[in-house]
PAKOL-829632 format. One record per residue (C-alpha): residue number from 0; residue in three letters; x, y, z. Coordinates in steps of 0.02 Angstrom, whole numbers, plus 50000, padded with zeros to 5 digits. Layout:
BEGIN
<num NUM residu ALA xx X yy Y zz Z>
...
END
This chain:
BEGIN
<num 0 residu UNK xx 50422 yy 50760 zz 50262>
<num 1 residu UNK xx 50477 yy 50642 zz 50121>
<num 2 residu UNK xx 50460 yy 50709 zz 49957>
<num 3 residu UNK xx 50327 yy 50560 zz 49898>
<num 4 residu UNK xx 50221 yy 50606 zz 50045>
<num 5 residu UNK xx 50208 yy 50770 zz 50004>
<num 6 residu UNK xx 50173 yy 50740 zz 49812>
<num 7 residu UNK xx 50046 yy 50606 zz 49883>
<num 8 residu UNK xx 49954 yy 50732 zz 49975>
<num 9 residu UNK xx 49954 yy 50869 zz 49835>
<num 10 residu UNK xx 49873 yy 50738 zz 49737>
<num 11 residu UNK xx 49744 yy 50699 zz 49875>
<num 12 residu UNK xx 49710 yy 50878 zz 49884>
<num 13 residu UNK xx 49684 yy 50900 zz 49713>
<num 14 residu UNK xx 49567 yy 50741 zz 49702>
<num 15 residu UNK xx 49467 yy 50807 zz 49843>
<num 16 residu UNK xx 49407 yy 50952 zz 49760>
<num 17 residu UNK xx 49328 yy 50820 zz 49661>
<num 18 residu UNK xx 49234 yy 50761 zz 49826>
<num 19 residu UNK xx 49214 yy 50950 zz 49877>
<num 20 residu UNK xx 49112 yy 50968 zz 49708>
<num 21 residu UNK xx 49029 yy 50791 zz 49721>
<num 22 residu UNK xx 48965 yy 50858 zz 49897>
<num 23 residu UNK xx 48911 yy 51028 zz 49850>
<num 24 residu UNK xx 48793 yy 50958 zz 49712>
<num 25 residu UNK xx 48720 yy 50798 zz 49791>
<num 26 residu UNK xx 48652 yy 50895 zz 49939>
<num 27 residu UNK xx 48612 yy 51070 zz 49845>
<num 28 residu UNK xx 48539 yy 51121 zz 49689>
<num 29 residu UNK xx 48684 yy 51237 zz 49584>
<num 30 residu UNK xx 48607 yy 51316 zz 49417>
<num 31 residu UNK xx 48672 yy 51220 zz 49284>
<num 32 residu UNK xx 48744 yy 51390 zz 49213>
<num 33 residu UNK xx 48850 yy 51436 zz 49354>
<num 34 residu UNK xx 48939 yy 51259 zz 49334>
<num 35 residu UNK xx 48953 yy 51293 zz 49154>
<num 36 residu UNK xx 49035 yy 51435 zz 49167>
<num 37 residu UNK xx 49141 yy 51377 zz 49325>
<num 38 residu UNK xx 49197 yy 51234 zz 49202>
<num 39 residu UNK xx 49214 yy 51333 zz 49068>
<num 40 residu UNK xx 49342 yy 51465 zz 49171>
<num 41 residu UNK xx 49430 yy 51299 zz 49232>
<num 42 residu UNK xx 49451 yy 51237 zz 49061>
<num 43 residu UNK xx 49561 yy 51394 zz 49030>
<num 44 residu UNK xx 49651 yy 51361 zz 49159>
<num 45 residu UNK xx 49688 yy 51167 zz 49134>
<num 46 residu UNK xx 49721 yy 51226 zz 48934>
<num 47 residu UNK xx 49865 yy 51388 zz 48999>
<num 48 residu UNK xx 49935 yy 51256 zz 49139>
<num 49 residu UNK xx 49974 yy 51134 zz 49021>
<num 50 residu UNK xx 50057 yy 51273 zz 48905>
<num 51 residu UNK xx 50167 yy 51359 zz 49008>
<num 52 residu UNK xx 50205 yy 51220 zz 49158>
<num 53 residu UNK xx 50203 yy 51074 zz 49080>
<num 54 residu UNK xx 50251 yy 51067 zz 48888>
<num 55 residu UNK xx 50348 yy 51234 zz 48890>
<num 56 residu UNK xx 50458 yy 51160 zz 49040>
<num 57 residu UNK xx 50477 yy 51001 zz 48943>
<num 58 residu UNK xx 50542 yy 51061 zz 48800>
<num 59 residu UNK xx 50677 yy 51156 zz 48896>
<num 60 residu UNK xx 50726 yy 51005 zz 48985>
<num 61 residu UNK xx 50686 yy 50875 zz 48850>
<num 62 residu UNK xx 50707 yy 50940 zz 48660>
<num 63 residu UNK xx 50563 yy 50979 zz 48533>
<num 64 residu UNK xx 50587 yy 50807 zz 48456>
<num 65 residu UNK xx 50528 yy 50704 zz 48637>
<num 66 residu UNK xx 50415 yy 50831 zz 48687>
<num 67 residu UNK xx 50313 yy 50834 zz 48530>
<num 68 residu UNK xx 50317 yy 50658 zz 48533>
<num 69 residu UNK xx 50254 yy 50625 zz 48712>
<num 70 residu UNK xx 50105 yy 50759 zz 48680>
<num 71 residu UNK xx 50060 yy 50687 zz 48541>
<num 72 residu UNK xx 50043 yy 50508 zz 48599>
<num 73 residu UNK xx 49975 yy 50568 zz 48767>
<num 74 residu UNK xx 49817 yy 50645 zz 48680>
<num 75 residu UNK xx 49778 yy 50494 zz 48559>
<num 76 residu UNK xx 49804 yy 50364 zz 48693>
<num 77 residu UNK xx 49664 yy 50466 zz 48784>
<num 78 residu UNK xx 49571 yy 50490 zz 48648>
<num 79 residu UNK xx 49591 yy 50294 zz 48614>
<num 80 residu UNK xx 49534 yy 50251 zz 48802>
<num 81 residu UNK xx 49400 yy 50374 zz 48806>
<num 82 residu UNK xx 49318 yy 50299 zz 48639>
<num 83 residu UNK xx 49315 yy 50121 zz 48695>
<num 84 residu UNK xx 49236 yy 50182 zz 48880>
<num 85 residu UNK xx 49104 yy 50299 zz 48778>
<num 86 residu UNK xx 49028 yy 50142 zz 48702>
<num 87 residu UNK xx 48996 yy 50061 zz 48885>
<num 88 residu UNK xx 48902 yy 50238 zz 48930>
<num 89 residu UNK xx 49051 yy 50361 zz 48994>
<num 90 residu UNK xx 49032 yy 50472 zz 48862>
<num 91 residu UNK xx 48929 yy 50595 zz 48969>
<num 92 residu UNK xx 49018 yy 50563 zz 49143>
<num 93 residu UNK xx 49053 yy 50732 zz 49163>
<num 94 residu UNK xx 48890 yy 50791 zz 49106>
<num 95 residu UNK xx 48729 yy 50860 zz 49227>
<num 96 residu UNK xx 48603 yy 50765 zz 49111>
<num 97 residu UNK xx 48625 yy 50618 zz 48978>
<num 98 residu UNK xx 48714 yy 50480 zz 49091>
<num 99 residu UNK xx 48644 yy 50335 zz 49057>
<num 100 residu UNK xx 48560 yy 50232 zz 49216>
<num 101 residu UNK xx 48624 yy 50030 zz 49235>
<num 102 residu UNK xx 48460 yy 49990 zz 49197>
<num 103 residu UNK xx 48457 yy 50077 zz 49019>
<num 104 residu UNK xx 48663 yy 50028 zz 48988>
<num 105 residu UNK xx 48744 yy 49894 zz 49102>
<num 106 residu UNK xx 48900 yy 49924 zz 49163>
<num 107 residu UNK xx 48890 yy 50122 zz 49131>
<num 108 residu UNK xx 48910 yy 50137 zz 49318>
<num 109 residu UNK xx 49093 yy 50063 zz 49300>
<num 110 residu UNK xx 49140 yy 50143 zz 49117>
<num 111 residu UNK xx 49099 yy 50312 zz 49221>
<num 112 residu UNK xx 49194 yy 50271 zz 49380>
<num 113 residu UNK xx 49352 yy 50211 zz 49274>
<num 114 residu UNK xx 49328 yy 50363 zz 49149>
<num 115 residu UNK xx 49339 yy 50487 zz 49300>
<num 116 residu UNK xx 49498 yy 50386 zz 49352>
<num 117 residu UNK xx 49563 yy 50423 zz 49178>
<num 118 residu UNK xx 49533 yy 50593 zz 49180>
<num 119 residu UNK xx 49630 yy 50634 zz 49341>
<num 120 residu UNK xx 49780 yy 50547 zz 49323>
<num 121 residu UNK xx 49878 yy 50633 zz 49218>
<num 122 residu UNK xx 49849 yy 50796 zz 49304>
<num 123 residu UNK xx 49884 yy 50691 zz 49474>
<num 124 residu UNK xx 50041 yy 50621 zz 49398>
<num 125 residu UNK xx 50110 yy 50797 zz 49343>
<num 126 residu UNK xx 50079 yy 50881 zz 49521>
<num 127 residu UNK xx 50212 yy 50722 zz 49592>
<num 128 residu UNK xx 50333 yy 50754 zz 49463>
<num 129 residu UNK xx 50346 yy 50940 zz 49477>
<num 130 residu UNK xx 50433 yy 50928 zz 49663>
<num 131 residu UNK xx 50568 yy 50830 zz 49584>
<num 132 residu UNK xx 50738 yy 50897 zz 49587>
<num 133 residu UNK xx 50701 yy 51012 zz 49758>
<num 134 residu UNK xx 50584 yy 51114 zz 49663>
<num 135 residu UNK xx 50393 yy 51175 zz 49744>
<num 136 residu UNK xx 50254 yy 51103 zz 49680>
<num 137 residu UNK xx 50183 yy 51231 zz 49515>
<num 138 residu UNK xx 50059 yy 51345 zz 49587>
<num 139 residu UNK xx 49967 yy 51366 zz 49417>
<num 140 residu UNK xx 49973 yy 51164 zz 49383>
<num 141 residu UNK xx 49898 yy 51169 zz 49573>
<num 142 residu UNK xx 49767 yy 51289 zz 49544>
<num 143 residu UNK xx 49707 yy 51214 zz 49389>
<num 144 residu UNK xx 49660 yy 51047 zz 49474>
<num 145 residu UNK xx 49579 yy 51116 zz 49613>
<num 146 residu UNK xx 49485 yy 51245 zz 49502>
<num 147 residu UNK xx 49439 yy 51113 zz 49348>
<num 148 residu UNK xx 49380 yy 50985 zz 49480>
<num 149 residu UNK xx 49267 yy 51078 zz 49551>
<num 150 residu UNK xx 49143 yy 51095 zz 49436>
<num 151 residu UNK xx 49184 yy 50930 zz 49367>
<num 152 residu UNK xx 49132 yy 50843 zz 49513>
<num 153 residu UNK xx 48971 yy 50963 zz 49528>
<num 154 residu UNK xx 48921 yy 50946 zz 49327>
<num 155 residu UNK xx 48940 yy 50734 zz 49354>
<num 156 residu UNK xx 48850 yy 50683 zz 49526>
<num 157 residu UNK xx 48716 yy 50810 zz 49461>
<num 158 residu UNK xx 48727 yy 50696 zz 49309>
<num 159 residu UNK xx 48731 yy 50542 zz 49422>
<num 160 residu UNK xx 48585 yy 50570 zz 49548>
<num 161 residu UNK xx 48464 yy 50624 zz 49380>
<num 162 residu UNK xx 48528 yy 50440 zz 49324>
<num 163 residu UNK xx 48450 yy 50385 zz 49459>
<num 164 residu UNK xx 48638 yy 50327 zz 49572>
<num 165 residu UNK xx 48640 yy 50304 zz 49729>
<num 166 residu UNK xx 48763 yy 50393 zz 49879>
<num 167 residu UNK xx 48861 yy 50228 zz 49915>
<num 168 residu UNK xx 48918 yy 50239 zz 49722>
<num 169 residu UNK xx 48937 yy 50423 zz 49710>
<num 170 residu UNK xx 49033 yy 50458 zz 49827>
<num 171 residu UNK xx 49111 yy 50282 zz 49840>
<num 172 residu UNK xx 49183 yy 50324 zz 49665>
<num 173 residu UNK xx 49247 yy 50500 zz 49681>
<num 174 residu UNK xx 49308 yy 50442 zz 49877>
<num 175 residu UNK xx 49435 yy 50313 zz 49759>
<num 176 residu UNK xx 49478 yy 50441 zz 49619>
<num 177 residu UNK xx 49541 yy 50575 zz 49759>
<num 178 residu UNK xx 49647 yy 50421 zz 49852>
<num 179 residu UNK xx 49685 yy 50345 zz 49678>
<num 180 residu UNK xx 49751 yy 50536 zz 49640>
<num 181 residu UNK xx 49858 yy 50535 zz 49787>
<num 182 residu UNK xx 49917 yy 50366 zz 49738>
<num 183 residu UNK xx 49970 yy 50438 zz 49562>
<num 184 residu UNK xx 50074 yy 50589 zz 49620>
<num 185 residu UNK xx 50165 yy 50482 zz 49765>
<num 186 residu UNK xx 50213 yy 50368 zz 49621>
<num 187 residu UNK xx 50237 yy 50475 zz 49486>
<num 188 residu UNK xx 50385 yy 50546 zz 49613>
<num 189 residu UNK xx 50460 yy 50393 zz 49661>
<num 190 residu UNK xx 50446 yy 50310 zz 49513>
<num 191 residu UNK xx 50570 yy 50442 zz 49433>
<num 192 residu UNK xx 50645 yy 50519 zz 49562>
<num 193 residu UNK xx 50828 yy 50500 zz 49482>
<num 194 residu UNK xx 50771 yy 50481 zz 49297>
<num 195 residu UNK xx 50863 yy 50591 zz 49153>
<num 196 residu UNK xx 50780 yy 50750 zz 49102>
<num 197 residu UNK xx 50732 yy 50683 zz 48918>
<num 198 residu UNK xx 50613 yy 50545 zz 49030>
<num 199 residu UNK xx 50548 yy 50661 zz 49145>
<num 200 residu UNK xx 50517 yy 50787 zz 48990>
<num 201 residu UNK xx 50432 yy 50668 zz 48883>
<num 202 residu UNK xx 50312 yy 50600 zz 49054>
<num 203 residu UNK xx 50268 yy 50759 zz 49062>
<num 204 residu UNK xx 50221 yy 50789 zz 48890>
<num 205 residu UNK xx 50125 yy 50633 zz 48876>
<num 206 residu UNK xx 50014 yy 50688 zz 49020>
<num 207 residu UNK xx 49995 yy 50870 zz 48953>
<num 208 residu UNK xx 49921 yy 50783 zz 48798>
<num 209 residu UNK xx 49810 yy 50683 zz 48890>
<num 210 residu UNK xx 49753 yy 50832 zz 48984>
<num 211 residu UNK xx 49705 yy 50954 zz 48828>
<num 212 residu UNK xx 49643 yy 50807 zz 48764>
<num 213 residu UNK xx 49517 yy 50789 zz 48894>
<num 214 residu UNK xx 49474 yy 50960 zz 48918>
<num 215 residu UNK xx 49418 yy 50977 zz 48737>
<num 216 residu UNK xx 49332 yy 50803 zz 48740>
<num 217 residu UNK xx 49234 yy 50826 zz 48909>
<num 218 residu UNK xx 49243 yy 50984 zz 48979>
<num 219 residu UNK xx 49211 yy 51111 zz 48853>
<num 220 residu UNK xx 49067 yy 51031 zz 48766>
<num 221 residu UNK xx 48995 yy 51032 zz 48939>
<num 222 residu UNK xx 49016 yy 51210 zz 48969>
<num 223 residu UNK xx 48968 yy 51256 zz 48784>
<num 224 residu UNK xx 48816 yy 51166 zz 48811>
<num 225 residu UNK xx 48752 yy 51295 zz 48942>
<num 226 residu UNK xx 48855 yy 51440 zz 48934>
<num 227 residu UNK xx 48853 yy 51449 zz 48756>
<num 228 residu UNK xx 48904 yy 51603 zz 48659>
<num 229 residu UNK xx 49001 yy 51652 zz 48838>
<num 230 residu UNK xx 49111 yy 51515 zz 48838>
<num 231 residu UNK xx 49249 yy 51566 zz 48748>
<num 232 residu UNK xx 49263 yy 51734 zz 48871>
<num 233 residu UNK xx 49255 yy 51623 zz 49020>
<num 234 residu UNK xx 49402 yy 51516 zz 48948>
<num 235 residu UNK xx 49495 yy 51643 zz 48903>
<num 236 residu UNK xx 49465 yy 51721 zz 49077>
<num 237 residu UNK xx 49544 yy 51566 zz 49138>
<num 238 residu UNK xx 49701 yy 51551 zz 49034>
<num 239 residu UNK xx 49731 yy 51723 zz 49073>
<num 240 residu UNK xx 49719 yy 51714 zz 49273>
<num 241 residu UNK xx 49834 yy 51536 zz 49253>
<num 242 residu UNK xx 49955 yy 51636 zz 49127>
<num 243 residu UNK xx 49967 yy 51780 zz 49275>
<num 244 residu UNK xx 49991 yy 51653 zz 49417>
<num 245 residu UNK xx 50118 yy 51583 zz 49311>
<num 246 residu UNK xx 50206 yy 51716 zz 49293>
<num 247 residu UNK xx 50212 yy 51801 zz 49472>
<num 248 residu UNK xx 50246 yy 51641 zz 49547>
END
């Protein structure tokens, strides 16, 4: 199997637990807790896997200096893109209650869908260019997506149905995001399959940015919100079972 396929499907898989989640909460009712502190765990995750896989290995490869430099501008070009999709009614997309309907903020419906896409494709262009060089795909950066998305996609269709969306856009939108996932990692590899270390180091710094970035803009305020004071034990659960898989893998 080429080695873009198989980044292309890691990404698919990993965009799919978004559609897994989406599924699971359109046609059942999960307690808003339980996704909270599913989230929550998955934020600890996200948060150890972008530690110890992604800007650890980068500054091996790629020096303190471009490292620093691609985290940095990774999380303020999120932050950047997620404050200018916030005022068009994304600001809640991952949230089960607050989204705005198109009826009380036009256009929400597409600031959501291309929020979403913002949030996974840093994570889906990491999983592409961790097979680079002959190496397996990071079990820990792999378990992270699946386990973050998850309740992502749970916490935001719950969000989406009380706003009053409809199936064909639900699961229309998350149905793109997990092909536009597989999209990312397939490119991410090709794109530099053959690029020096310092460029591969400072990619993956800029999307490890991005990535904590998002988790402490979207994710934890959402499981803070109903797991409250056991938040912070859930997360650390997380970064703890990420750190372990790390580390026996």
């Amino acid at each position: 199997m080429p080695q873009w396929v198989e980044a292309g499907l890691w990404g698919l898989a990993g965009g799919g637990a978004l559609v897994a989640g989406a599924l699971v909460a359109w046609f059942a009712r999960v307690p808003r807790h339980v996704v909270a502190v599913v989230m929550a765990f998955g934020a600890g995750v996200l948060i150890a896997a972008a530690a110890f896989e992604l800007v650890d290995e980068a500054e091996k490869t790629g020096g303190l200096l471009a490292t620093t430099a691609g985290f940095l501008g990774g999380a303020v070009v999120y932050v950047l893109a997620n404050v200018g999709l916030a005022r068009y009614g994304a600001r809640h997309r991952k949230r089960s209650s607050d989204q705005p309907s198109e009826s009380e903020q036009a256009g929400s419906g597409t600031a959501i869908a291309v929020g979403a896409l913002l949030d996974g494709v840093p994570e889906s262009v990491v999983l592409g260019v961790s097979l680079l060089g002959g190496g397996g795909v990071g079990a820990a950066m792999v378990a992270a997506v699946v386990i973050s998305n998850v309740p992502e996609g749970l916490s935001s269709v719950a969000g989406m149905k009380q706003a009053g969306r409809g199936p064909g856009y639900v699961f229309g939108v998350w149905g793109a995001i997990a092909l536009a996932s597989g999209l990312s990692a397939a490119l991410g590899n090709v794109l530099l399959d053959g690029a020096s270390p310092q460029v591969v180091a400072v990619i993956t710094a800029v999307a490890a940015g991005a990535i904590l970035a998002m988790v402490a803009d979207t994710m934890i305020p959402e499981a803070f919100e109903r797991a409250h004071l056991y938040t912070g034990l859930c997360t650390t659960a997380g970064f703890l079972t990420a750190f372990v898989v790390e580390r026996l893998g």
